[in-house]
C-alpha atoms as a printed R data frame, in Angstrom:
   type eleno elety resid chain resno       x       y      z
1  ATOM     1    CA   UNK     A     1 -18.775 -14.663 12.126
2  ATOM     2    CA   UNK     A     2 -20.809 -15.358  9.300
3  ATOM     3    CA   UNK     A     3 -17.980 -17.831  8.044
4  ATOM     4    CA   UNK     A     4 -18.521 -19.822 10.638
5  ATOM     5    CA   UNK     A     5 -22.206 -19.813 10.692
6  ATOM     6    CA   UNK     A     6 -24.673 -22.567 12.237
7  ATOM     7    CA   UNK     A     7 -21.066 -24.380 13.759
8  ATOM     8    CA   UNK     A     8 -21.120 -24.504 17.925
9  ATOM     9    CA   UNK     A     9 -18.101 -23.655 19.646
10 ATOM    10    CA   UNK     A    10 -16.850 -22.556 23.173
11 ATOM    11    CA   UNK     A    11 -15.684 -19.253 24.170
12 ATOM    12    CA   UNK     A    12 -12.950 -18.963 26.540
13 ATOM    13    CA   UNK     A    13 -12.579 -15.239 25.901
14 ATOM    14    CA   UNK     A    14 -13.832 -11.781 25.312
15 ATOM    15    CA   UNK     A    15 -12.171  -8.725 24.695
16 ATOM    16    CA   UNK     A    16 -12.514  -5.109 23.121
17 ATOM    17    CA   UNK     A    17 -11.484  -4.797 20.375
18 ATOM    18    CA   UNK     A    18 -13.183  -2.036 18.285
19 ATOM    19    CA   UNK     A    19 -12.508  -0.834 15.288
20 ATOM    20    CA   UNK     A    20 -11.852   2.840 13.790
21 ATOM    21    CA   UNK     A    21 -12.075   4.312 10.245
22 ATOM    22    CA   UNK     A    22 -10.706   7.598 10.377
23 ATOM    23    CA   UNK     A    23 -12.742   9.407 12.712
24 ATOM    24    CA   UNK     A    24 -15.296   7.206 13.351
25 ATOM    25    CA   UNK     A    25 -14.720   3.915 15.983
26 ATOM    26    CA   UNK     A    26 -17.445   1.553 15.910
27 ATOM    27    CA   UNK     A    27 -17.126  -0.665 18.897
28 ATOM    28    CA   UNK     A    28 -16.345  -4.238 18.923
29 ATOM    29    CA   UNK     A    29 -15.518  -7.731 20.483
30 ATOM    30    CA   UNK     A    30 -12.692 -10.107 19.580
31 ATOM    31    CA   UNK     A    31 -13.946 -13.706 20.836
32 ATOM    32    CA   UNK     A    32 -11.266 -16.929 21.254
33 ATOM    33    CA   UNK     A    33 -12.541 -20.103 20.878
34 ATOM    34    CA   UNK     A    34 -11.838 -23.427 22.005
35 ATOM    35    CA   UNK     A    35 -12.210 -24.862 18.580
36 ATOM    36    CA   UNK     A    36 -10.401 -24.002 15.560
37 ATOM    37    CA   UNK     A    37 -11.925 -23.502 12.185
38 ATOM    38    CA   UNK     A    38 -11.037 -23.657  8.937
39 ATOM    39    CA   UNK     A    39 -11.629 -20.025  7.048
40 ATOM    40    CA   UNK     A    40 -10.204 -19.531  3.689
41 ATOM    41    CA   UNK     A    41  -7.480 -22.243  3.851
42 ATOM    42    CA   UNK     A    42  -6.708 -21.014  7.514
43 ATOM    43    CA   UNK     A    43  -6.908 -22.769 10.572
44 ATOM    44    CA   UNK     A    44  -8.483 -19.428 13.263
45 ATOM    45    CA   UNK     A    45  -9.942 -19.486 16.637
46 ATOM    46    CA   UNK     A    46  -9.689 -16.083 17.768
47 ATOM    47    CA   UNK     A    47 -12.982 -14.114 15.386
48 ATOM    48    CA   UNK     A    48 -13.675 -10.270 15.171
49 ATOM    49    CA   UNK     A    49 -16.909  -8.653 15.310
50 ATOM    50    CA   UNK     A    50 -18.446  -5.405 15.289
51 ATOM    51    CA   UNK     A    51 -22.326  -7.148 14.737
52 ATOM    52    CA   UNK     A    52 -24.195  -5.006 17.612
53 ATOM    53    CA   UNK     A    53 -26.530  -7.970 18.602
54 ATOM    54    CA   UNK     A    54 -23.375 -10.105 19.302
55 ATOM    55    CA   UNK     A    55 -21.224  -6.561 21.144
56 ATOM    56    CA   UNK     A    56 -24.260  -5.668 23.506
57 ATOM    57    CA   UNK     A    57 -24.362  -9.580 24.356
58 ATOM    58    CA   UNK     A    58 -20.666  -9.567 25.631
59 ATOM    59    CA   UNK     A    59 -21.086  -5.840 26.762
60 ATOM    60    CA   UNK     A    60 -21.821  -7.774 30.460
61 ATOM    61    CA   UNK     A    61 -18.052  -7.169 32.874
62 ATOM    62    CA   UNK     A    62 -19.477  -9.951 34.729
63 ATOM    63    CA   UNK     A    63 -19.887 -12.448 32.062
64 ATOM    64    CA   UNK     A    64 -16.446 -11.538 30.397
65 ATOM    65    CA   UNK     A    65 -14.965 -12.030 33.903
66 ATOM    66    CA   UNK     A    66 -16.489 -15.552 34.489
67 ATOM    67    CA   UNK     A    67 -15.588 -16.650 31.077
68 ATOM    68    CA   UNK     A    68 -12.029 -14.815 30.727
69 ATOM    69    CA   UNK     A    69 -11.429 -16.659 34.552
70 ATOM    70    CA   UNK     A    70 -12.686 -19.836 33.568
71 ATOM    71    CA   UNK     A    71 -15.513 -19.831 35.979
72 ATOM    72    CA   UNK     A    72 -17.983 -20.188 33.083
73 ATOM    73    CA   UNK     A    73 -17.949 -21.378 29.513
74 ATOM    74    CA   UNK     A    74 -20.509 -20.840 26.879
75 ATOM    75    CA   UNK     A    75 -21.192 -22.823 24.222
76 ATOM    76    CA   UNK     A    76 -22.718 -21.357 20.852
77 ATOM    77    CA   UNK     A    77 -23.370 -20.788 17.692
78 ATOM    78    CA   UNK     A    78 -23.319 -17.867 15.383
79 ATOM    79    CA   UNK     A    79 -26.767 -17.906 13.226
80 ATOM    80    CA   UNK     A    80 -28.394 -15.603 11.132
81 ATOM    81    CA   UNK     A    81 -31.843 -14.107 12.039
82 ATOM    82    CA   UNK     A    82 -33.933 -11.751 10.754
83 ATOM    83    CA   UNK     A    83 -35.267  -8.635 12.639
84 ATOM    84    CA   UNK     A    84 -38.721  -7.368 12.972
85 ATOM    85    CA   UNK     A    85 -37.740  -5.168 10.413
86 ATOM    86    CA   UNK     A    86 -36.742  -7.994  7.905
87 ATOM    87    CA   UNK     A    87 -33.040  -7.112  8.000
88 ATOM    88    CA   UNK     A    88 -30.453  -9.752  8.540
89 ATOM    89    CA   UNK     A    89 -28.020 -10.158 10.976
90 ATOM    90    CA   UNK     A    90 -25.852 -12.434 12.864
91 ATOM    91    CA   UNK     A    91 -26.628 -13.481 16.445
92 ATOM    92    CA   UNK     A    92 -25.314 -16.035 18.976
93 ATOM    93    CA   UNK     A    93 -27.629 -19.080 20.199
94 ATOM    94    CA   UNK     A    94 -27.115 -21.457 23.158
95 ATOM    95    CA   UNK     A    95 -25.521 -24.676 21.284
């Protein structure tokens, strides 16, 4: 996500997709976009993230059905904010 930071785009779906080192799983969302961006020489719409603000955002079944359905698209962007603590992270924004 942070590749593609500060850009709006459209998600037209959300799905698990978590992702496990050994033991440990560490749970996750793979979003598809509309648009297509350019990462490292290669054109991707389809971003993996494990970023909890973004996972607990898209933990909602009714959202993911509305937006996997087509009932309801959401437009966004992926910025980075800092926590009351001072740490960074990544979080999505109404575009």
């Amino acid at each position: 996500m942070a590749k593609i930071d500060g850009h709006p785009f459209t998600i037209t779906h959300i799905e698990d997709s978590n992702y496990t080192q050994g033991e440990d799983v560490t749970r996750g969302v793979k979003l598809t976009m509309k648009e297509f961006f350019s990462v490292d020489g290669n054109q991707m719409n389809k971003f993996h993230t494990t970023r909890v603000a973004i996972v607990k955002k898209f933990s909602n079944q009714k959202l993911r059905d509305d937006i996997n359905s087509s009932k309801e698209t959401l437009c966004v962007k992926c910025i980075s904010e800092k926590s009351s603590s001072g740490k960074s992270f990544f979080n999505l924004v109404d575009a």
